[in-house]
Residue frames as qw, qx, qy, qz and C-alpha x, y, z in Angstrom:
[[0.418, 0.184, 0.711, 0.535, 7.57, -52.96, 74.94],
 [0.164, 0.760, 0.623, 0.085, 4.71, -50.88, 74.59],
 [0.280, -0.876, 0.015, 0.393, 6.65, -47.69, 75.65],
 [0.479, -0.303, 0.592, 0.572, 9.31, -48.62, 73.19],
 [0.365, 0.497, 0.745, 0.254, 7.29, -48.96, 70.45],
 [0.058, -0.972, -0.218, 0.072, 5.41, -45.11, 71.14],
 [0.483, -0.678, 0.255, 0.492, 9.20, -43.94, 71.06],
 [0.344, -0.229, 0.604, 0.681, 10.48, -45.11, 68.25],
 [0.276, 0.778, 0.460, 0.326, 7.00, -44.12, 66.25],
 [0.247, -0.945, -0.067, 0.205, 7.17, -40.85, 68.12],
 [0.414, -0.482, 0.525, 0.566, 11.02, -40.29, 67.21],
 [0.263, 0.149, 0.677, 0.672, 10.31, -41.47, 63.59],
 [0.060, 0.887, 0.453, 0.067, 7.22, -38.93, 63.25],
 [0.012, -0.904, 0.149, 0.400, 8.89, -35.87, 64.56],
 [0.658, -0.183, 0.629, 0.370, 12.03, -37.26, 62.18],
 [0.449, 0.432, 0.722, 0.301, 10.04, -37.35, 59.41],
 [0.066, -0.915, -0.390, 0.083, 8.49, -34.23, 60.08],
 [0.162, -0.833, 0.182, 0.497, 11.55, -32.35, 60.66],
 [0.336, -0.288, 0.590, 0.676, 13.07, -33.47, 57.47],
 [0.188, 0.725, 0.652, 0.115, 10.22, -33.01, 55.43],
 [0.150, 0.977, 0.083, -0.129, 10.19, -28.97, 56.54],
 [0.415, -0.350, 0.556, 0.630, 14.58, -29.42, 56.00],
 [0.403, 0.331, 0.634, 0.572, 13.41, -30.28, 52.19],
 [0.323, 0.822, 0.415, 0.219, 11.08, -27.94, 51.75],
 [0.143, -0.888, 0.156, 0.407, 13.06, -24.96, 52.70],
 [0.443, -0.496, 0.507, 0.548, 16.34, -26.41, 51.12],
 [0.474, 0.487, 0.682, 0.270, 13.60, -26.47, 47.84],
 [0.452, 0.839, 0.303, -0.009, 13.22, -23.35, 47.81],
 [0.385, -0.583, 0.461, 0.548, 16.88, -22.44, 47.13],
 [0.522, -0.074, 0.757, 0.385, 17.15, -24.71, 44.27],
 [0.283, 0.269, -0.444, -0.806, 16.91, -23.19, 40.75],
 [0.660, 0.139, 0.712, -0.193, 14.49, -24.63, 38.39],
 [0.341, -0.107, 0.626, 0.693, 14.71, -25.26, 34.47],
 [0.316, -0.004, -0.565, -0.762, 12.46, -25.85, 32.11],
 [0.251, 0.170, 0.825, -0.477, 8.97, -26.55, 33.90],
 [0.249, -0.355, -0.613, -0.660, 6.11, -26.54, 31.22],
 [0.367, -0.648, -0.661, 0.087, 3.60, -26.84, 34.04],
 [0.182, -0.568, -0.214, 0.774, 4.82, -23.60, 35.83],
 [0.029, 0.025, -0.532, -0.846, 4.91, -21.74, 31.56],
 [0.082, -0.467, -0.860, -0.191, 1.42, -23.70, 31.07],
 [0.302, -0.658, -0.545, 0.422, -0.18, -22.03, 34.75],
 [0.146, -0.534, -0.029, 0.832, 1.28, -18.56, 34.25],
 [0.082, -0.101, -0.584, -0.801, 0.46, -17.99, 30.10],
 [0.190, -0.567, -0.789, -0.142, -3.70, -19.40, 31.18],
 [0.405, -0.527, -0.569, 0.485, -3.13, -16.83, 33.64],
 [0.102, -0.627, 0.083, 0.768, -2.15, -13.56, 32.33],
 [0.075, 0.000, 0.704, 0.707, -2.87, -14.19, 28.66],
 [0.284, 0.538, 0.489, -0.625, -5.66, -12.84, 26.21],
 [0.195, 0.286, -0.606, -0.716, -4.93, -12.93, 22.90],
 [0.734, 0.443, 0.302, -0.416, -7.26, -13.95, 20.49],
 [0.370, -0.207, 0.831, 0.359, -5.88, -16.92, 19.03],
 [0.591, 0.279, -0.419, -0.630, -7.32, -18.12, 15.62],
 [0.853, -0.021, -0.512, 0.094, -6.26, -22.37, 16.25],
 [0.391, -0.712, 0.490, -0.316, -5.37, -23.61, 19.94],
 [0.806, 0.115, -0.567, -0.129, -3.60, -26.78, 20.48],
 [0.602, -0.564, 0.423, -0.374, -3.99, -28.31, 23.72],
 [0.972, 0.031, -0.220, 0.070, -1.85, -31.94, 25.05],
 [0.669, -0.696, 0.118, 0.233, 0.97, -32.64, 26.43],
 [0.218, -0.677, 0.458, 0.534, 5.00, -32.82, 24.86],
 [0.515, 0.256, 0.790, 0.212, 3.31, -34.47, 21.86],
 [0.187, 0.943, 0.274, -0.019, 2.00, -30.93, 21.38],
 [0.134, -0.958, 0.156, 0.198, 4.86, -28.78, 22.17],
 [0.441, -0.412, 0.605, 0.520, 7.44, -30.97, 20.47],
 [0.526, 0.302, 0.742, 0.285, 5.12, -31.97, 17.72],
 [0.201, 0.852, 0.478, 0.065, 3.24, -28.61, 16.35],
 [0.256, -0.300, 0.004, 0.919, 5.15, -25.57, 15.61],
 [0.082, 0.870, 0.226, -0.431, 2.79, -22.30, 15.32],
 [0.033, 0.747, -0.127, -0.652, 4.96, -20.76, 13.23],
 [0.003, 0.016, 0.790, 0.613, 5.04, -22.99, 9.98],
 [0.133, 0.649, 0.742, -0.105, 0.86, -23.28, 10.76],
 [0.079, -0.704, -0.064, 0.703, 0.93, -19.72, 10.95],
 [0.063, 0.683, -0.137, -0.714, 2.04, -19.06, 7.37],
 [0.000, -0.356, -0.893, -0.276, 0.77, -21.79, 5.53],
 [0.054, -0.607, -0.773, 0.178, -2.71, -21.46, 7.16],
 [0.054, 0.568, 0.245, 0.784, -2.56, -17.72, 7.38],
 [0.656, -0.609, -0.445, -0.024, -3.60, -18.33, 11.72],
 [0.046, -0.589, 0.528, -0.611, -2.43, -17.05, 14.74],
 [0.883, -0.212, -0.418, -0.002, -2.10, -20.61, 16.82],
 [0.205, -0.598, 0.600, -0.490, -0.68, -21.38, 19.95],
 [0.765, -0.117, -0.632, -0.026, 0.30, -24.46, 21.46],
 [0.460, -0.610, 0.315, -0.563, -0.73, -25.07, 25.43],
 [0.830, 0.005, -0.544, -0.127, 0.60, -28.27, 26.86],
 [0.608, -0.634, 0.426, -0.218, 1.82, -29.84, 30.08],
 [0.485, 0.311, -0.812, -0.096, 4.50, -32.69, 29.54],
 [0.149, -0.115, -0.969, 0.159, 3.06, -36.32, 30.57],
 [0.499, 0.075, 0.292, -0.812, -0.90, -34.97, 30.42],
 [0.180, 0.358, 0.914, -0.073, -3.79, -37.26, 30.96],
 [0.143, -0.669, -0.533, -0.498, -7.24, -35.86, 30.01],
 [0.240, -0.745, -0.597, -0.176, -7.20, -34.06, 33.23],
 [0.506, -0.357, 0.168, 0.767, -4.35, -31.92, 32.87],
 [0.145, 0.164, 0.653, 0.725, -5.93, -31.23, 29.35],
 [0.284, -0.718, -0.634, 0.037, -9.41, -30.43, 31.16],
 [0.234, -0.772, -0.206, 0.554, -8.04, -27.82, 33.29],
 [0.302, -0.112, 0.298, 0.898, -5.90, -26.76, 30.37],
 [0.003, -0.521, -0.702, -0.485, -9.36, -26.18, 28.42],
 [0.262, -0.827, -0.498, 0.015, -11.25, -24.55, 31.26],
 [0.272, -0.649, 0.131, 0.698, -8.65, -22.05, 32.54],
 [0.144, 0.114, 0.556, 0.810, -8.25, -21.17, 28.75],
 [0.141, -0.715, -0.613, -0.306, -12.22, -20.25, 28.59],
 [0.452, -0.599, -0.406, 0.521, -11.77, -18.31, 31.32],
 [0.173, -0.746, 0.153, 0.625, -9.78, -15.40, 29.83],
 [0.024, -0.299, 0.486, 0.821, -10.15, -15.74, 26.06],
 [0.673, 0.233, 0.059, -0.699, -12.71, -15.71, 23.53],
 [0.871, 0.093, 0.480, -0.055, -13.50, -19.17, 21.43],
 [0.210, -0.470, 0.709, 0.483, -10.71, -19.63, 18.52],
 [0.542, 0.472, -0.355, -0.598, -11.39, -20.79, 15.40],
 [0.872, 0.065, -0.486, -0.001, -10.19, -24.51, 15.80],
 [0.415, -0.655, 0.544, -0.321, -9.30, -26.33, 18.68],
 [0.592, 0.344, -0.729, 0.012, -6.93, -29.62, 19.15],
 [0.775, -0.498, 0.360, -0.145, -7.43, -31.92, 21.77],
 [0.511, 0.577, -0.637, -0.010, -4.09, -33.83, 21.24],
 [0.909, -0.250, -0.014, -0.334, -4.02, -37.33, 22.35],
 [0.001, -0.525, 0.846, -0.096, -1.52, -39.90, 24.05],
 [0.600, -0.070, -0.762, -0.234, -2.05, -43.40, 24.55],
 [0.354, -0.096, -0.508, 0.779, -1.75, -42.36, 28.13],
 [0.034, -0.319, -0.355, -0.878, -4.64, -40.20, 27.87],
 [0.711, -0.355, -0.336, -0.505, -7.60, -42.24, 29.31],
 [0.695, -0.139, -0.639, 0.301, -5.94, -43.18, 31.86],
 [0.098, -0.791, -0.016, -0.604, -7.65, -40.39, 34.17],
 [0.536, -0.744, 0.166, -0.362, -6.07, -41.66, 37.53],
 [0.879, 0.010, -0.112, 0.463, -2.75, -41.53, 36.95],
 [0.347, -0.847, -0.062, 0.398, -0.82, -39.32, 39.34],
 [0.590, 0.803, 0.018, 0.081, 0.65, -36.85, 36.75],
 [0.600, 0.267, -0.149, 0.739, 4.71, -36.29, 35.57],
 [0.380, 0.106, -0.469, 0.790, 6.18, -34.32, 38.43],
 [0.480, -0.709, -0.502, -0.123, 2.80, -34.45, 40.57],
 [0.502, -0.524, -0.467, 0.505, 4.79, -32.22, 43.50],
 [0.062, 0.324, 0.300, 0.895, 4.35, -28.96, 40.94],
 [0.301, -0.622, -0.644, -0.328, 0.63, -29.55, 41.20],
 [0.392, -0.327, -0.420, 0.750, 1.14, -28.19, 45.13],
 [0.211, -0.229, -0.083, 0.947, 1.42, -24.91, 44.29],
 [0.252, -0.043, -0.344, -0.903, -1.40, -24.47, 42.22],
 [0.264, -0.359, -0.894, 0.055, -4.22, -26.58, 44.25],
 [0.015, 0.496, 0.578, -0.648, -5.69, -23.49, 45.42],
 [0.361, 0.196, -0.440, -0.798, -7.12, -22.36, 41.70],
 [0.684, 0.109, 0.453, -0.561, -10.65, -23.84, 42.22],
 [0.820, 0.468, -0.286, -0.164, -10.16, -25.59, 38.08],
 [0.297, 0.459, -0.833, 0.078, -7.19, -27.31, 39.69],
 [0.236, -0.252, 0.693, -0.633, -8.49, -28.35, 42.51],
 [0.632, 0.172, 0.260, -0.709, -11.56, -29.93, 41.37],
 [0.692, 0.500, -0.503, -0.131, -9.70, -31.92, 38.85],
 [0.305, 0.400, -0.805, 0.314, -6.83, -32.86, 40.41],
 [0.412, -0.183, 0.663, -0.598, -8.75, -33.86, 43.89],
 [0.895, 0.241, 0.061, -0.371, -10.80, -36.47, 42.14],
 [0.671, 0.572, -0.453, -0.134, -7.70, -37.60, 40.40],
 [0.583, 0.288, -0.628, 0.426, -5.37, -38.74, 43.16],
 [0.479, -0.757, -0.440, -0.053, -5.66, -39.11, 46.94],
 [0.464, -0.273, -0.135, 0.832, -2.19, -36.91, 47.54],
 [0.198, -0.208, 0.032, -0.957, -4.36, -33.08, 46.10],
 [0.606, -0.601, -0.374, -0.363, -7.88, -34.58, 48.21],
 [0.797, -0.512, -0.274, 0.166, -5.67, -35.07, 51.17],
 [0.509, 0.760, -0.059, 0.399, -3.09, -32.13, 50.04],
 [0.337, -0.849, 0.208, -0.351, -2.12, -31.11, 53.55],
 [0.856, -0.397, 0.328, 0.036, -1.03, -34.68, 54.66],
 [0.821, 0.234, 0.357, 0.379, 1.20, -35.25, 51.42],
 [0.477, 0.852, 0.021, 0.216, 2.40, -32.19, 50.42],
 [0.208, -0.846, 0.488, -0.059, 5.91, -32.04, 52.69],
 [0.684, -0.068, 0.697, 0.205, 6.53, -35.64, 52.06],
 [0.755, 0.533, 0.274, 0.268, 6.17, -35.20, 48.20],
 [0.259, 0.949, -0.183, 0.001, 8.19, -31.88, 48.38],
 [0.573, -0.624, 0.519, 0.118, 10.86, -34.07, 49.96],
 [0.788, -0.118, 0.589, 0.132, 10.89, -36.38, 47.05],
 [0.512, 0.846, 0.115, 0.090, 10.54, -33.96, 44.24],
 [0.384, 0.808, -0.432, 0.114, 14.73, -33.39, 44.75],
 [0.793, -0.348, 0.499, -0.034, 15.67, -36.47, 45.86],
 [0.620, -0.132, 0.606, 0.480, 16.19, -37.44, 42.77],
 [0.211, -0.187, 0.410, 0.867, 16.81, -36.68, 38.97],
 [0.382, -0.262, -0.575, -0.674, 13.12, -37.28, 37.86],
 [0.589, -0.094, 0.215, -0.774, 9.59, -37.16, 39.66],
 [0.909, -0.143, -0.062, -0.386, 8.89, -40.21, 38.50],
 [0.523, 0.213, -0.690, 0.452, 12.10, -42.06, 39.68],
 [0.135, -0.366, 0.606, -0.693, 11.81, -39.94, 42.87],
 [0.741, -0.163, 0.168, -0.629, 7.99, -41.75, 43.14],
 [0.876, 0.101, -0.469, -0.043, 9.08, -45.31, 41.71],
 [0.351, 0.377, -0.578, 0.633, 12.05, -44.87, 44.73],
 [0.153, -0.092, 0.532, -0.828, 9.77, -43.58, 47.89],
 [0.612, -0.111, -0.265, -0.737, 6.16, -44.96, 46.66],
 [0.613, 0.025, -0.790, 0.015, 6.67, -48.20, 48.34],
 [0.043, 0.012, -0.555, 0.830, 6.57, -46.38, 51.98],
 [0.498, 0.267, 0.203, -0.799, 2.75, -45.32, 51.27],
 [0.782, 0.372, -0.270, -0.421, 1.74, -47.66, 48.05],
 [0.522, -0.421, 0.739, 0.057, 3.79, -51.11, 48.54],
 [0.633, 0.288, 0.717, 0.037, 1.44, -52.59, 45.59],
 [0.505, 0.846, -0.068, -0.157, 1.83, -50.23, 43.06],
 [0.737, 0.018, 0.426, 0.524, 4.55, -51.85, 40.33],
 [0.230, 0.855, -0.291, -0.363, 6.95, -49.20, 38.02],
 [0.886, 0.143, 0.160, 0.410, 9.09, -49.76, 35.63],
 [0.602, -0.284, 0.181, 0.724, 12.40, -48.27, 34.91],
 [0.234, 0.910, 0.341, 0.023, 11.77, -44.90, 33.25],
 [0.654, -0.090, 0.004, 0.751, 15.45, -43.74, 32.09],
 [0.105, -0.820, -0.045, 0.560, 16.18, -39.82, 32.66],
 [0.662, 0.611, 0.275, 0.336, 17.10, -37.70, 29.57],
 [0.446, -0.448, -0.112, 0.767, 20.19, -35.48, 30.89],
 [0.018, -0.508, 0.117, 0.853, 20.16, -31.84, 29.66],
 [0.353, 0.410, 0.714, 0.445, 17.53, -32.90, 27.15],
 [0.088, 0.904, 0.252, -0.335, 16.20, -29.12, 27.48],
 [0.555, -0.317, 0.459, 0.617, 19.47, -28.48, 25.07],
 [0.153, -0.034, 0.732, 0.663, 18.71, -27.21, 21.72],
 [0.142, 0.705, 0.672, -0.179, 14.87, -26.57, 22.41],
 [0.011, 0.248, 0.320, 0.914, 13.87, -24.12, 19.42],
 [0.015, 0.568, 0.695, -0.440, 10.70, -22.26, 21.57],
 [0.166, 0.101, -0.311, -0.930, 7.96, -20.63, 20.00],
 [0.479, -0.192, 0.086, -0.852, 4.72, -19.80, 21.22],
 [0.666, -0.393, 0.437, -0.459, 4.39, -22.68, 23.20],
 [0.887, 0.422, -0.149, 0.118, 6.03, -25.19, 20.41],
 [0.499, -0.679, 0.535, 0.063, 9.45, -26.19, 21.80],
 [0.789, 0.556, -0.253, -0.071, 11.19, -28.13, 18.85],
 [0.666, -0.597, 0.445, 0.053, 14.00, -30.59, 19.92],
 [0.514, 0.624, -0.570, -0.143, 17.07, -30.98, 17.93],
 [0.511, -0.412, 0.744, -0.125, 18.03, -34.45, 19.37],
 [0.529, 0.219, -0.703, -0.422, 18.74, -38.04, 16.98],
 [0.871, -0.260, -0.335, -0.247, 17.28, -41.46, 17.87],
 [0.278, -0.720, 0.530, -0.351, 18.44, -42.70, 21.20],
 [0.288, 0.304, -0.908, 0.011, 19.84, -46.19, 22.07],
 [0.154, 0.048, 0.832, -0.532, 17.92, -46.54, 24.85],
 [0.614, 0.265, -0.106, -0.736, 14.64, -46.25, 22.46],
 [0.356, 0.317, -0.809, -0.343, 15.49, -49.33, 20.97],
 [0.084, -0.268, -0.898, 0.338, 14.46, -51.52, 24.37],
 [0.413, 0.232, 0.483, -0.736, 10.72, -49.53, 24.06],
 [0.468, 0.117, -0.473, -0.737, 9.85, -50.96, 20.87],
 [0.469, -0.101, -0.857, -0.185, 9.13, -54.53, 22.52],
 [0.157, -0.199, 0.766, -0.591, 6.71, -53.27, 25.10],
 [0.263, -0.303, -0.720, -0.566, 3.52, -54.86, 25.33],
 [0.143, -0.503, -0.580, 0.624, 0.41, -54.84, 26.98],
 [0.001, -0.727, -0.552, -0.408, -2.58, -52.73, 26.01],
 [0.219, 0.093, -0.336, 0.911, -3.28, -48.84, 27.65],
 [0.134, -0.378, -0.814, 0.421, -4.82, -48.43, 30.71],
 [0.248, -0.481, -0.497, -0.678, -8.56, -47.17, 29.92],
 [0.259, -0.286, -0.763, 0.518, -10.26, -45.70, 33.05],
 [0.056, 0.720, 0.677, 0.140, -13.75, -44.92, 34.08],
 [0.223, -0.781, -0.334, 0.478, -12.59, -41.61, 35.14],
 [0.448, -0.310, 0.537, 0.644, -10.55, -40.98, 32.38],
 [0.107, 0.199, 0.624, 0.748, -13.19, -41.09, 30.02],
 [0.066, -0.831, -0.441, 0.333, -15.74, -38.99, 32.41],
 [0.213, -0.577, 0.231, 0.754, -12.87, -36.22, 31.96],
 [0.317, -0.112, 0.728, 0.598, -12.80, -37.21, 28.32],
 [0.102, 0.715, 0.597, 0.349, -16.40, -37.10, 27.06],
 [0.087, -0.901, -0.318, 0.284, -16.86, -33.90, 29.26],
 [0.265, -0.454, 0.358, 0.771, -13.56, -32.27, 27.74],
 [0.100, 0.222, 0.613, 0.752, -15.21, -32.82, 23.77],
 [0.013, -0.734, -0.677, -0.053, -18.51, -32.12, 25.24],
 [0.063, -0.937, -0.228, 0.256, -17.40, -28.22, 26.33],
 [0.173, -0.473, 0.430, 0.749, -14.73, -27.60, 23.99],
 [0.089, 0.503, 0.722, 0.466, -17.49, -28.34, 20.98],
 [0.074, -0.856, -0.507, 0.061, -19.78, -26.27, 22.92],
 [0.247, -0.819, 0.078, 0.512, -17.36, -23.36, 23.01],
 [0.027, -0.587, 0.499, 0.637, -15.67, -24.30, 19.68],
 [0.888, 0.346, 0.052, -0.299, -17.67, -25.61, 17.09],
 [0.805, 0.496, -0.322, -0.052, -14.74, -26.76, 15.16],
 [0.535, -0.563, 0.587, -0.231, -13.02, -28.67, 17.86],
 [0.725, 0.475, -0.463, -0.182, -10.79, -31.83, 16.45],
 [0.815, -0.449, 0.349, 0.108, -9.32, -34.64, 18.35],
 [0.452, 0.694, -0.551, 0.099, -5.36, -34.98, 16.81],
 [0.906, -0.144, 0.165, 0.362, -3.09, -38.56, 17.21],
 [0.406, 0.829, -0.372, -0.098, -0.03, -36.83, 16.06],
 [0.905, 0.220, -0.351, -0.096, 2.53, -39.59, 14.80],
 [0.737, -0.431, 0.521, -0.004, 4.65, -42.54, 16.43],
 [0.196, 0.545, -0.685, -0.442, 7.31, -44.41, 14.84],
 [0.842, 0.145, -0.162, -0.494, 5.79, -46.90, 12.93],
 [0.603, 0.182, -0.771, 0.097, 7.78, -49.73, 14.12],
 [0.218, 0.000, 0.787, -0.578, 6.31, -49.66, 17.63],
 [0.717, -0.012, 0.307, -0.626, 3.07, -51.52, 18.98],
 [0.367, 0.181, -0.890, -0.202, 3.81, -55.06, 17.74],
 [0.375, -0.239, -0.820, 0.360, 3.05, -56.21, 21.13],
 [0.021, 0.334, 0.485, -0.808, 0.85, -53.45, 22.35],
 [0.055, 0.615, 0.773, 0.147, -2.86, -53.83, 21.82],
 [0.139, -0.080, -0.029, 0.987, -4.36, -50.14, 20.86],
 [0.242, -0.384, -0.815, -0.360, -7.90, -51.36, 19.51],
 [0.298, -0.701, -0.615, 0.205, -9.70, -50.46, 23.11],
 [0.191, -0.553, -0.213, 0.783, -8.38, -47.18, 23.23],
 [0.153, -0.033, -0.429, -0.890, -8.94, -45.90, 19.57],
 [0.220, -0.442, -0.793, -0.358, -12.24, -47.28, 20.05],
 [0.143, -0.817, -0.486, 0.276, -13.33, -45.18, 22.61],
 [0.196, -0.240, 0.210, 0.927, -11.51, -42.60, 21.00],
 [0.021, 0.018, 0.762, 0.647, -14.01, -42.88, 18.38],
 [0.092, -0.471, -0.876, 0.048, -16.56, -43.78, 20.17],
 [0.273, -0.603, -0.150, 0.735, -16.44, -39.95, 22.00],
 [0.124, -0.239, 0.203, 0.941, -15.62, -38.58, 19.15],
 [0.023, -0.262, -0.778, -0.570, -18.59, -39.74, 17.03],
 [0.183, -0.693, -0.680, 0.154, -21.07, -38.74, 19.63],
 [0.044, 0.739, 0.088, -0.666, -20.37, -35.16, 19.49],
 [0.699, 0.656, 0.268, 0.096, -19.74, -35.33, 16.30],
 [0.192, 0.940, -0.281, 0.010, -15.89, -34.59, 16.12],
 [0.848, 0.430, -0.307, 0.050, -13.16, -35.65, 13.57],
 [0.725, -0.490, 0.421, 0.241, -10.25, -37.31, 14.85],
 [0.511, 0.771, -0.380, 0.022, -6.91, -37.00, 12.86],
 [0.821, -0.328, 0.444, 0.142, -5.07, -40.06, 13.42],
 [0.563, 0.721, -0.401, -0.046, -1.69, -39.91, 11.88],
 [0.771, -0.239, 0.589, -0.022, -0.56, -43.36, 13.10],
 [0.738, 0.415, 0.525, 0.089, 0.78, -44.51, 9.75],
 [0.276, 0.941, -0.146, -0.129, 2.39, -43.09, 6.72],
 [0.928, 0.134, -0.043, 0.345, 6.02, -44.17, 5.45],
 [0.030, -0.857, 0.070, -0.511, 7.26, -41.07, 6.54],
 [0.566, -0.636, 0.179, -0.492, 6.88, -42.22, 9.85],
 [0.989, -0.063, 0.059, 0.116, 8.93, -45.57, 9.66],
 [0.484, 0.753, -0.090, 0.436, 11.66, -43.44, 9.70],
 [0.751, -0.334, -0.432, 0.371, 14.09, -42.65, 12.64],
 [0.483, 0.196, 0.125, 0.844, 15.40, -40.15, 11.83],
 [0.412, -0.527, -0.227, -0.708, 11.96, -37.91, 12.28],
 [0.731, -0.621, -0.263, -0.101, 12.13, -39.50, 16.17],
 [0.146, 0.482, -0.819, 0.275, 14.44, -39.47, 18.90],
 [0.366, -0.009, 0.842, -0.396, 11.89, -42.17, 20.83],
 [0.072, 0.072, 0.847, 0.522, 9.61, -43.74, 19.47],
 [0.002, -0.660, -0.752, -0.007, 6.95, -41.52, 20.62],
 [0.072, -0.864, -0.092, 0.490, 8.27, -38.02, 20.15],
 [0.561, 0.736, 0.083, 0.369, 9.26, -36.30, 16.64],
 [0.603, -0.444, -0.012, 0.663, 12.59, -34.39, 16.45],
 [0.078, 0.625, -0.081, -0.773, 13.27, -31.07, 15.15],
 [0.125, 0.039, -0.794, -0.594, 13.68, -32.54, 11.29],
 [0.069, -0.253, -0.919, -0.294, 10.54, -34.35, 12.27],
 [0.167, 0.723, 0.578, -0.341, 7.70, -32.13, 13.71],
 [0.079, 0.445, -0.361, -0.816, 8.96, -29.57, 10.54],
 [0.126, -0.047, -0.860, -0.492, 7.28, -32.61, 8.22],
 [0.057, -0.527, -0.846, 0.050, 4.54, -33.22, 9.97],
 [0.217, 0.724, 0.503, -0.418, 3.60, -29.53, 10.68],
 [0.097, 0.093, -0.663, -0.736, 3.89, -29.24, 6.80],
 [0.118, -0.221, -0.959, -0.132, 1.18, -31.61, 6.82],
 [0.012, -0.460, -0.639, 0.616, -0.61, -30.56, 9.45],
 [0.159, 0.443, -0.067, -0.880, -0.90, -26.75, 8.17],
 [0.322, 0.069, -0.667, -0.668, -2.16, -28.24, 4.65],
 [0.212, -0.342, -0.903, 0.150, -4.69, -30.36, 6.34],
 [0.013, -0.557, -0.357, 0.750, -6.17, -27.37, 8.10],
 [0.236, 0.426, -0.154, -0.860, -6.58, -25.51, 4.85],
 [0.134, -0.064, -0.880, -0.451, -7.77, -28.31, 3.57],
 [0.174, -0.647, -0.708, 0.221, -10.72, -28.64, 6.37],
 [0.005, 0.606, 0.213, -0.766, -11.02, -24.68, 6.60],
 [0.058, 0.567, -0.467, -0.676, -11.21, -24.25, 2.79],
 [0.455, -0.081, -0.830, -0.312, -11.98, -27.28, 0.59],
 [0.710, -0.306, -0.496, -0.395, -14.15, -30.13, 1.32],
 [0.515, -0.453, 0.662, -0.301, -14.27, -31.10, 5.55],
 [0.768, 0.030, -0.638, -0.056, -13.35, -34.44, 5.89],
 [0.697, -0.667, 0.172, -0.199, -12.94, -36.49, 9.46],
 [0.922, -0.239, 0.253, 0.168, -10.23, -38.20, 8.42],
 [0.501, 0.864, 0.015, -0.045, -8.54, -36.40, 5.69],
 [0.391, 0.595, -0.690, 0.133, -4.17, -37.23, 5.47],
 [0.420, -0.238, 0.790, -0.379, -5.10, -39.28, 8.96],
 [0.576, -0.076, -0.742, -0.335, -6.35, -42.20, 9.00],
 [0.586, -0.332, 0.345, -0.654, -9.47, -42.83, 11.76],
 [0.257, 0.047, -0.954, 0.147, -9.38, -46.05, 13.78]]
């Protein structure tokens, strides 16, 4: 029995092993699309301009903010830097690797998800990360975050296997996590075919012609409160603490949600430490939760991302806001409203 046993591990090790180096090779064939994380890695890298306004976050940024209506309102040279599905410590590195190679901008955006504080959660398509674990700002982050970039060597042919298994990263993880994590619970997270379609791109603003989607309808009744973690808001105080220190006029931004979500989903603990952060350095938060504007569908295709019609309204807003805080009287709360 005991012999049997050593076999059929032994057999299901080398198995594993050999299909593991199958994927990765048969990865690198395979094209890839739109990867914000690869755009993100390579712009931090080789860029230098001397922006005027940076907005850092995640596709809340790059769908929500378009540069080029700031721009000529405001009179700025902005740029939006984001990663899609960033926590605070996606947004961390995004900050530090920025310092690195440009001077301090005139305003900076930390742009917030409810998803934010939630610093040890294994980021949207976590088998990217790979490639860039040897940049000392990733590595330092990311190895705190999760034990697959502290243990990178033991997990990185088994995630490359699952990163084209299927149509999404997190499918591929909700699908294969049970092998390594049995107790970790997903839920159904539906793919968005060829949603890269119609993306209007500009300077790191990616505008998305797309209308509300059926399948939105089933998120309005989730509930349940978002997950606040101690590491999450280490990342978090330390992100306002050195993007103040580098940019005096550094701003935490909610840009908006349709106003018919969160019946059922307690937000109270998270604006409050929003707040809590922000007040100790002493920086405003623009919370544009709210607004009749926003109770609109039409300005969403989900009920947490603006379409093309709708990040045009808001960065109307936006831009006038800015000149309002660069120009007139500062306020912390000025067209937002602070929770």
């Amino acid at each position: 029995m005991k012999r049997l046993l050593i076999t059929l591990f032994s057999s299901l090790f080398i198995a594993t092993g050999f299909s593991a180096f199958f994927y990765h090779k048969l990865n690198e064939l395979v094209s890839e699309n739109f990867n914000p994380l690869r755009e993100t890695v390579e712009f931090l890298d080789s860029d230098t301009t001397n922006y005027d306004a940076i907005f850092i976050g995640s596709s809340r940024i790059y769908f929500h903010v378009n540069p080029k209506i700031i721009d000529s309102i405001c009179k700025l040279n902005t740029r939006c830097i984001a990663i899609d599905g960033a926590t605070i410590s996606e947004k961390y590195i995004i900050l530090l690797k920025y310092i690195q190679h440009h001077p301090a901008p005139k305003l900076l955006f930390l742009g917030l998800d409810y998803t934010s504080l939630d610093g040890e959660h294994l980021p949207y398509d976590y088998p990217y990360y790979y490639a860039y674990m040897n940049d000392p700002v990733f590595d330092s982050i990311m190895s705190r975050v999760n034990k697959r970039f502290y243990y990178k060597g033991l997990f990185r042919f088994y995630d490359t296997f699952i990163r084209i298994s299927a149509r999404t990263d997190y499918q591929k993880y909700a699908v294969f996590s049970t092998l390594i994590t049995p107790s970790k619970k997903f839920t159904d997270l539906s793919d968005e075919p060829s949603w890269q379609i119609g993306l209007k791109k500009y300077k790191g603003y990616s505008g998305l012609e797309r209308k509300w989607q059926k399948e939105s309808d089933l998120e309005m009744n989730i509930t349940g409160k978002p997950n606040i973690d101690k590491l999450g808001v280490e990342f978090f105080d330390m992100f306002v603490k050195n993007a103040r220190e580098y940019c005096p006029n550094t701003i935490i931004l909610y840009t908006p949600i349709y106003g018919g979500f969160g019946r059922n989903f307690d937000t109270r603990s998270f604006f409050d430490q929003v707040n809590e952060t922000a007040g100790k350095y002493n920086v405003p938060f623009w919370n544009y939760v709210g607004g009749k504007e926003w109770m609109n569908k039409k300005f969403f295709y989900n009920w947490g991302h603006l379409n093309l019609d709708g990040s045009t309204l808001f960065s109307y807003k936006l831009a006038n806001d800015i000149n309002n805080f660069m120009y007139g009287t500062h306020s912390d709360t000025l067209n937002g409203v602070r929770r």
